[in-house]
Structure formats: structure tokens, C-alpha cells
N, C-alpha and C positions, 0 to 999 in steps of 0.2 A: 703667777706662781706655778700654774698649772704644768708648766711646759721648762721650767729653769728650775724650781724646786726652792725657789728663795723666800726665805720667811722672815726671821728677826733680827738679832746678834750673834747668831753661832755655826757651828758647821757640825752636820753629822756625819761620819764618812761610812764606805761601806762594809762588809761583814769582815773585812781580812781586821778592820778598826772600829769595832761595831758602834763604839757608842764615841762619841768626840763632841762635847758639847763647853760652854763657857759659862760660870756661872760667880755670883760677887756676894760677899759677906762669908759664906757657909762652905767648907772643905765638901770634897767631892763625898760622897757614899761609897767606899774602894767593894771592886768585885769579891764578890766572897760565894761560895756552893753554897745551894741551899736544901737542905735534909726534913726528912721527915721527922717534926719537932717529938712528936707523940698519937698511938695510937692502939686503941681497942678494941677486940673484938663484940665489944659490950655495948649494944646499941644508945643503953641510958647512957656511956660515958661521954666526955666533952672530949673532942678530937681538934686537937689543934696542928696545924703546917702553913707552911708557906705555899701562897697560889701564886706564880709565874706566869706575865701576861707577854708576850711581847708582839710589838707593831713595829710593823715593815713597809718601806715603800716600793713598789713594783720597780722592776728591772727596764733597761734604755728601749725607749719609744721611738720608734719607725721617725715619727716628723719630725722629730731633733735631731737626725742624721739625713733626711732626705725632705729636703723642702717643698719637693714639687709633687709628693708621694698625696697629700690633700687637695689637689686642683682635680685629680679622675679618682677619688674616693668617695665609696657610697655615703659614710658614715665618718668623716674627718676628723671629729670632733674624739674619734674612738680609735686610733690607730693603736697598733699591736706590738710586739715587740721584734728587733730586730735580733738577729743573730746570738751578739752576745749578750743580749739582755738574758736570753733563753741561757745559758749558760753561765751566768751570773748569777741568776737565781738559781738553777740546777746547784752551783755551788754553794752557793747562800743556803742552801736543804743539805749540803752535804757535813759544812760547821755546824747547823745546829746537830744534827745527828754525834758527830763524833766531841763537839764542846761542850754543849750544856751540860750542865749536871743534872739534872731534871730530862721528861718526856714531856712529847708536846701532842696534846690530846686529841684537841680541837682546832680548826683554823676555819674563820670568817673570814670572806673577800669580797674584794667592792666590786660591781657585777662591769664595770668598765673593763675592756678586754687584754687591755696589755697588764692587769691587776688577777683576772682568771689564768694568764698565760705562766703569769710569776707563781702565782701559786701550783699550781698543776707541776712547773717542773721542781717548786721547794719538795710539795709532799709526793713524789714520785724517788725524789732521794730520800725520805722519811721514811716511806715503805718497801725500797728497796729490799729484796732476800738478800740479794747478795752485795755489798756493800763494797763495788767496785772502786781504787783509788783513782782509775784512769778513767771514769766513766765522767763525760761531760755533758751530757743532757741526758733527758727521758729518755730519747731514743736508744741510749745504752744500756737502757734496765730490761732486762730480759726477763721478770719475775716481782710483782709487789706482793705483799702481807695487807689488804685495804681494812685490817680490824686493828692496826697501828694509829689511824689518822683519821677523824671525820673531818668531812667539809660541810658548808654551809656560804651560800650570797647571803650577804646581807645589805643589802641599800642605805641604809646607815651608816659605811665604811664610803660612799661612793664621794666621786671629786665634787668639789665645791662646784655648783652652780650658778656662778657667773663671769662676768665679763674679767673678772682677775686672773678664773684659772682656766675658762674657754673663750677665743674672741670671737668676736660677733659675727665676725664671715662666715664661722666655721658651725657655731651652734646651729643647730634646727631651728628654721626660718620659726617654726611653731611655739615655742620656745620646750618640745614634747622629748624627750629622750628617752627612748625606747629600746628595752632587752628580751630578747626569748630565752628568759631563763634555762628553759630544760634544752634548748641546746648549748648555752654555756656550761651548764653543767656537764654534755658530754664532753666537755674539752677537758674535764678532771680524770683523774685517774680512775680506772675501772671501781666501781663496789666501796669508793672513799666517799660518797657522796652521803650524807645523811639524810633520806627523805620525812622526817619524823620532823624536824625542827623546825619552828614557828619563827620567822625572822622578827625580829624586834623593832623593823622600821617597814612596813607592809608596802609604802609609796617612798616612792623619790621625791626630795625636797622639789620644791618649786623653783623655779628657774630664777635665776637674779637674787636669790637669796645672800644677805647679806656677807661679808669675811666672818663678822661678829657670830650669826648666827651658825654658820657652818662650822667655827672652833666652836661653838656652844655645843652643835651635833656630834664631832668626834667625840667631847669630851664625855657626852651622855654616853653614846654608844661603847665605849672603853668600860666605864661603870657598870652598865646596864649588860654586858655581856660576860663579864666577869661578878657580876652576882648571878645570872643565869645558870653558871656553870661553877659555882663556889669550888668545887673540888675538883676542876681541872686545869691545866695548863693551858693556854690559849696562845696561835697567832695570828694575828689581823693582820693582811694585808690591803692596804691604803694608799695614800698618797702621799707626797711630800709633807700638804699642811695639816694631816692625821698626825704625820710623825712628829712634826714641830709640836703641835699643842698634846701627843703622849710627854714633850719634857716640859714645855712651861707650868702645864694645869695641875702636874706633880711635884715641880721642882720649884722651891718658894728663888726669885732674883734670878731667874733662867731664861735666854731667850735664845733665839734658834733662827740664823741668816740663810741655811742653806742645807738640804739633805740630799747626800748622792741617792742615785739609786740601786736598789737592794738595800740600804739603810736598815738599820734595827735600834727598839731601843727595846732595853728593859724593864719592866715596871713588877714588883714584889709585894706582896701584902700578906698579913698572916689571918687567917682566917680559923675560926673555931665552930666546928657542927658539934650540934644537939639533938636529938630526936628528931630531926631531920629540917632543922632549921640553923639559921647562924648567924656568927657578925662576924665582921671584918674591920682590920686596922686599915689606917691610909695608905695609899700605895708612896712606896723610895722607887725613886729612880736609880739604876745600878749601871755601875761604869769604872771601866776597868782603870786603877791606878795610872796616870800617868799621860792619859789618853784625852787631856783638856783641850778646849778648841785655843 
């Protein structure tokens, strides 16, 4: 799955159709803005909105277009992106900025390098100054705003750990995978990086960990990161079978064969604060009229 993006029954395709999935019994959820329901300056009062999460799969990997690019690679198991991966996501940062209706806060990323590389050039279009139409990657931003976008790794968001989504030539004989955080994090945008934030999965799963237990992971880590952050927008960037289980573990009779990359989905939930506490509804899956798999 790791390397094809194939999961269940359905197809998600990428940002130009963001959300493309198949689903039986229950009509789609049609895309609809979502506004700020109510809100006070009154700290006793109950403030209630809609939280906007969305999860994204990284942009085309080096070993799906060059097969022999893993036989003199230090690290195989973690190739980067090619060309227009970099560009695909660049663009993919440049729809959210001009579509959503909503800002997007925060973004968590799985510390695997072609998932640092997609995010870097999403939130490089996010904090753009100047919001060029012809600009096709980072390398064209001549100026960001980094009090627009936090980042954050989170290992929680990281690819399944076994033989489904890495093969066994390629894994670490050890079965150990290994990141130097703080220089993935220079590959982010200047001053986007949030050093304050406590990641919600401190180790990486163990290796060989189940399919079962890894859709168990994403689907915690989705929860667990949007109650972290109740009152802001989030996006995760992941992997294909993140994005597959963002639509079944939300969508009751939904199943998911296949996600491009740069893939998005959206997940909405209304949330109400209190004295600085809160709850929250279940998250809908959102998906534009028309756009069934």
C-alpha cells in the first residue's frame, strides 16, 4: 500500500478533485462554507464553530518513477519526492489558500521525507506575502508571513510499519527507523516551526505492526490531535492508508481502493468552549456534490 496507495473500495483523487470517494446506503454530505456559528467576548460564554481538520497524502515518491534510485540509497525505505511531486504540493498549498473557506492553523507531518518535503512546499504557499499565480514551487516565494502556519512532526502521522507498506529488502535489517528531527525540521519553512509543542506519539510504532493496529493509529492520532488543538484548523500530512481510514473511521458504509497523491480529505466537527474547556460533535466527511468515486 505503501508504494501504490491502494486501500479498499474507492478512489480519492488529487486537489484539482479533492475528495472522490464511494459510499452505500447514505447520500453524499454536499460541500458547503463553513462560518463562524457564534462567538463572545465573554469568557463565561459558550462559544461554539466548526473545527476543520484535513488529511493529505504526500506528493510522487522518487521510487515509483525511478526503480533503480533504491539499490545506491542510504535510506530506501525513505525516498523523497520527485520534481513534480514538489509542485503538486506547492499547488495543493496554493487551493487551499485561495478555496477553503476557512484558515488552516496548524499542520502535523509524518517525519518520513517525501511527507516533510510535501508539507514544506504546501505551507510555503500558505505563507506566501505575495500570492503569486505563476509561482510553482517554494523556490518562487520570495517572502513568507511564518505567524500564518505552525508546524509540528508528529510520529503518529508516520507510514505503517510493515511488510504491506515497506518490503523487507528495503526496511532496516534492524527493524530501527531512524530521524534527526531537527534537521527535518530545517527543511520547513523559516520560523513555521513550532518548538513548544509536545508531539502526541513520543516513539515510532514498532516495526511489523499490524494493518489493523496502524488504522487503529491514524484514527487515534486524527482525534487526539484535533482535541489538542479544539479551536484550530488542522492539516495532517500522511500517507495514503491515513487518508483511507480519515474516510471509513468517519464515513459509516465507506471504503477507500486507492488515493492519489496530494489527496485530501475533509473532516468538520462542531465544537463548543467553555471556560476553557469543551466538547465536540462527530466528525462528517465533506465532499463536493458530484464528485463520487
Amino acid at each position: 500500500m505503501g508504494r501504490t496507495g491502494t486501500l479498499c473500495n474507492c478512489f480519492i483523487a488529487s486537489f484539482r478533485t479533492p475528495i472522490s470517494i464511494c459510499r452505500r446506503k447514505k447520500p453524499l454530505i454536499p460541500w458547503r462554507k463553513l462560518n463562524l456559528m457564534a462567538a463572545s467576548m465573554d469568557p463565561s460564554d459558550t462559544k461554539t464553530y466548526q473545527q476543520n481538520v484535513l488529511v493529505m497524502r504526500h506528493g510522487d515518491r522518487l521510487d515509483n518513477f525511478d526503480p533503480t534510485w533504491e539499490k545506491t540509497a542510504d535510506r530506501p525505505w525513505d525516498p523523497p519526492l520527485i520534481q513534480n511531486g514538489l509542485h503538486r504540493a506547492f499547488g495543493t498549498g496554493r487551493e487551499f489558500r485561495t478555496r477553503l473557506p476557512f484558515p488552516i492553523h496548524r499542520v502535523f507531518v509524518s517525519p518520513f521525507l517525501r511527507c516533510i518535503q510535501t508539507a514544506s512546499e504546501v505551507v510555503a504557499a500558505l505563507c506566501s506575502v505575495d500570492d503569486d499565480p505563476n509561482a510553482k514551487s517554494s523556490n518562487d516565494v520570495v517572502a513568507i508571513d511564518p505567524s500564518r502556519v505552525k508546524v509540528s512532526i508528529e510520529y503518529g502521522l508516520c507510514e505503517m510499519l510493515n511488510k504491506t507498506a515497506i518490503r523487507i529488502d528495503v526496511a532496516p535489517k534492524d527493524g530501527i527507523f531512524r530521524f534527526d528531527v531537527p534537521q527535518l525540521e530545517a527543511l520547513l519553512p523559516s520560523g513555521t516551526v513550532d518548538p513548544t509543542v509536545e508531539p502526541v506519539y513520543k516513539e515510532l510504532p514498532q516495526w511489523e505492526e499490524t494493518v489493523r493496529d496502524a488504522r487503529s493509529r491514524y484514527e487515534r492520532i486524527i482525534k487526539a490531535l484535533a482535541d489538542k488543538y479544539p479551536s484550530q484548523n488542522l492539516l495532517l500530512v500522511t500517507h495514503g492508508e491515513g487518508v483511507g481510514v480519515s474516510v471509513s473511521a468517519f464515513k459509516e458504509d465507506t471504503n477507500v481502493i486507492e488515493v492519489d497523491y496530494c489527496a485530501y480529505l475533509e473532516l468538520t466537527r462542531q465544537v463548543s468552549l467553555k471556560n476553557e474547556s469543551f466538547s465536540a460533535g462527530n466528525f462528517d466527511v465533506l465532499t463536493e456534490s458530484g464528485q463520487t468515486g
